[in-house]
C-alpha positions in Angstrom: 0.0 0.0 0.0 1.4 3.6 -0.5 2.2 6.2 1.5 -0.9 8.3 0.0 -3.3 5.3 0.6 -2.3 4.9 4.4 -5.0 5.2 6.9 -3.5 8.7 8.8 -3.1 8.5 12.9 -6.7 10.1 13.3 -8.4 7.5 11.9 -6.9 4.6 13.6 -7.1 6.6 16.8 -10.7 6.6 15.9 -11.2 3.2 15.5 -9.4 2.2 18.4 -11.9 4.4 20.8 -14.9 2.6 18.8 -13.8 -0.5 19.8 -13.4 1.0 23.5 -17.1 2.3 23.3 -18.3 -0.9 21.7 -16.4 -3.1 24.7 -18.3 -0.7 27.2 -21.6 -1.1 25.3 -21.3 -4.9 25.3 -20.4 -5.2 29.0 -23.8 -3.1 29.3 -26.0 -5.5 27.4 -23.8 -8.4 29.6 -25.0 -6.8 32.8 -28.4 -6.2 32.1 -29.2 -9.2 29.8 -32.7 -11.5 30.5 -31.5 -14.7 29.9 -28.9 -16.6 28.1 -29.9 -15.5 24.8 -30.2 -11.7 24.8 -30.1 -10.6 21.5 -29.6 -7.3 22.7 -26.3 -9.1 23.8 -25.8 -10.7 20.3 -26.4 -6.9 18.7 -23.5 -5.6 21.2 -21.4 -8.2 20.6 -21.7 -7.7 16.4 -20.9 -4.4 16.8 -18.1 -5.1 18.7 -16.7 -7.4 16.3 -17.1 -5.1 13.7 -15.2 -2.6 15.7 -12.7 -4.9 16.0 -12.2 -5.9 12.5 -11.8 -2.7 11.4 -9.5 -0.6 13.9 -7.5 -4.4 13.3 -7.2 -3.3 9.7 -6.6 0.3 10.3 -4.1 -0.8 12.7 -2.5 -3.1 10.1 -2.6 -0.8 7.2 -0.9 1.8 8.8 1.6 0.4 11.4 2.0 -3.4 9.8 0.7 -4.6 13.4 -2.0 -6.6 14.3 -4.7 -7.4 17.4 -4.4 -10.6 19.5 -8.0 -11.3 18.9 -9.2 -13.3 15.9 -13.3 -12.3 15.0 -15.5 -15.2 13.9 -16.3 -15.8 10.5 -19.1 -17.8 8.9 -16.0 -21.0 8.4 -15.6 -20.4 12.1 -19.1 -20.6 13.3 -22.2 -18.9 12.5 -23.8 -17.2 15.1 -26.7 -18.5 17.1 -30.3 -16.3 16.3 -32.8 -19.0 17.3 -35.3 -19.1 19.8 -34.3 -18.0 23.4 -35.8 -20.6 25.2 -36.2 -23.3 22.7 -39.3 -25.7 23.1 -37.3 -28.3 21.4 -34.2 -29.7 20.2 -32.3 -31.6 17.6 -28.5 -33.5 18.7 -27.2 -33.9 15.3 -23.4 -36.2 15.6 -21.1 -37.3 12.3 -18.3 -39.3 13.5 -15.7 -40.4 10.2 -14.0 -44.2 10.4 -11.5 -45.5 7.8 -11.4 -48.7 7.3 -7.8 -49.8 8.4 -8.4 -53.7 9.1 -11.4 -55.0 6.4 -10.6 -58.5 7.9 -11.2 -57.7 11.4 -14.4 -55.8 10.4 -15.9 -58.4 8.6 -14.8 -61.4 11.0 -16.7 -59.1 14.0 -19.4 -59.0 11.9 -19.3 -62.9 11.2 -19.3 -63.3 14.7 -22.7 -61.3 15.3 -24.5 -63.3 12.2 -23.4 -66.7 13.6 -25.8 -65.6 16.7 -28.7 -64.0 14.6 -30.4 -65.4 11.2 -31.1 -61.9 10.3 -28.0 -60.5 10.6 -26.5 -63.4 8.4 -29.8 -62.5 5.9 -28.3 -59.3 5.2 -24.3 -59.7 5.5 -22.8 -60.4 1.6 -19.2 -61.3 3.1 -18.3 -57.7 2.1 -17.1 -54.2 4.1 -20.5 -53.0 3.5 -22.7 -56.1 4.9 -20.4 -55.8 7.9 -21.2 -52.7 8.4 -25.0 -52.9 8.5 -24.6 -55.9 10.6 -22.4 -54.5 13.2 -24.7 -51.0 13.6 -27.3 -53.2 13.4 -25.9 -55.0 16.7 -24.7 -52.6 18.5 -25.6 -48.5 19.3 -22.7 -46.2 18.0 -21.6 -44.8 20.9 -20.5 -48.6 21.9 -18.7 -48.8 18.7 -17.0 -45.3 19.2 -15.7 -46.8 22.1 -14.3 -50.0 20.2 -13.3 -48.6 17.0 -9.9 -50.4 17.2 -11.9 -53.9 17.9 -13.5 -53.4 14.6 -10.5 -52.7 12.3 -11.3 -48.9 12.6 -9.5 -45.7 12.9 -11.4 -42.5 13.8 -11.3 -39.6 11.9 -13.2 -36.6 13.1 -16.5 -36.1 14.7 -18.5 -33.2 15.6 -21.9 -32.8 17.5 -24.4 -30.0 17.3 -27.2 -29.2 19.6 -29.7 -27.3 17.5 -33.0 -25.6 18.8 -36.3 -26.1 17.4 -39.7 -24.3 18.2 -41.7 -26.9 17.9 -41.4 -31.0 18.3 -41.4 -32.5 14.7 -44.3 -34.7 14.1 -43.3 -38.2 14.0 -41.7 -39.2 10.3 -41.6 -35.5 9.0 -38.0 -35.9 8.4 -36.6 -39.4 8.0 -36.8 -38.9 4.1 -33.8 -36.0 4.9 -33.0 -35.9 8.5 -30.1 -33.8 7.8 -31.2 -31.4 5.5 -33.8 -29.5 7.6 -30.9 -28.0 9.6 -30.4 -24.2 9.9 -26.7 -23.4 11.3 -28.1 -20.4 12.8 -30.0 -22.9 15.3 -27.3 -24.3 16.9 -27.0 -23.1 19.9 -24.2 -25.4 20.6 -21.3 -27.7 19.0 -18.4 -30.0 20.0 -16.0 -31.0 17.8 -12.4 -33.7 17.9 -10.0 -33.2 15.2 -6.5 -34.2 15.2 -6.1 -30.5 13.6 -6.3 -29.0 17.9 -3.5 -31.6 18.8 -1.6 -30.3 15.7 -2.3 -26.8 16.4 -1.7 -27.5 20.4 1.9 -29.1 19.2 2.8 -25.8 17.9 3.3 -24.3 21.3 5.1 -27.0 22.6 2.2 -29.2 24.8 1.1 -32.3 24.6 -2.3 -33.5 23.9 -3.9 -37.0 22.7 -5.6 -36.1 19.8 -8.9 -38.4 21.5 -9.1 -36.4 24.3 -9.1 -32.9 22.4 -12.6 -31.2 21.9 -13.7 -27.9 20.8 -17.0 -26.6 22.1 -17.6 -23.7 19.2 -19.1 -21.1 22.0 -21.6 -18.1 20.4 -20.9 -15.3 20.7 -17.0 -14.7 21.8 -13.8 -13.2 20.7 -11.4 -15.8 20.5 -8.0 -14.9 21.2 -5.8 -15.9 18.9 
């Protein structure tokens, strides 16, 4: 950038007092907020952010310095505008497995369908047969736990609380039970990715990538 297309000193002095009335309007909205979904809080904290960004660019422009505080973007998270006090909710959860040991996943399988005709009805000797029969025998969360048993390795996962108004009437969705999803509804989401242990190796500490989880919190400045 040239000299002539700088930002001067008045300007970034400006920005960096909006950002100081923005922190002092936020704290404001914090203190008088009516429940945990203010959206007087969530206008506060947009503005904030937007504060932020910009005395962040101002500041970068004209100095070649930067903020210690990184402001959401839609690939971080979007944030949460659905109903305060939801009357119901949705628990959405997509864990990935790669196949590591086909063998092993298809002898486990083999195992269940030598103990139930209709699990040996639908296995075809195959990664895929094993597959329906082993979900079909046990819940997931019992094979999250024994991945390794069944020739897996786990890849990442993420859960999402999302609210709903109302309780869906019974089969309204089973023809696309992940499509009706709005990410502005979830009011909470955890996620495990090797990616944190990477990222936490970085700084020098350790950290098994299985016990690593990110709760994406709405709203928040996240330092960076």
């Amino acid at each position: 950038m040239s000299d002539a297309a700088l930002p001067t000193v008045a300007e970034v002095r400006a920005a960096a007092e909006a950002v100081k009335e923005a922190l002092d309007r936020h704290l404001a909205a914090v203190e008088r907020r009516t429940g945990d979904e203010d959206p007087a809080v969530y206008a506060a904290f947009n503005e904030l952010a937007a504060a932020a960004e910009e005395y962040d660019e101002l500041l970068y422009d004209r100095y070649d310095e930067v903020t210690p505080f990184e402001i959401p973007t839609p690939e971080d998270g979007v944030p949460y505008t659905g109903p305060a006090e939801p009357a119901a909710f949705s628990v959405l959860i997509r864990r990935d497995y790669a196949v590591v040991e086909p063998q092993r996943l298809i002898a486990q399988a083999e195992r269940v369908a030598a103990h139930d005709r209709e699990a040996e009805r639908v296995h075809d000797g195959g990664t895929a047969g094993a597959l329906g029969v082993l979900f079909g025998e046990y819940e997931p969360d019992e094979i999250a736990s024994r991945y390794k048993d069944f020739g897996l390795e786990e890849g990442d996962s993420t859960l999402w609380i999302a609210a709903s108004e109302d309780m869906a009437e019974p089969g309204d969705w089973l023809n696309s039970p992940f499509g009706h999803t709005d990410p502005e509804d979830v009011m909470h989401r955890f996620d495990v990715s090797s990616v944190f242990d990477e990222e936490t190796d970085e700084f020098g500490e350790d950290a098994d990538a299985d016990e690593v989880a990110d709760e994406t919190a709405r709203p928040g400045l996240t330092p960076a």
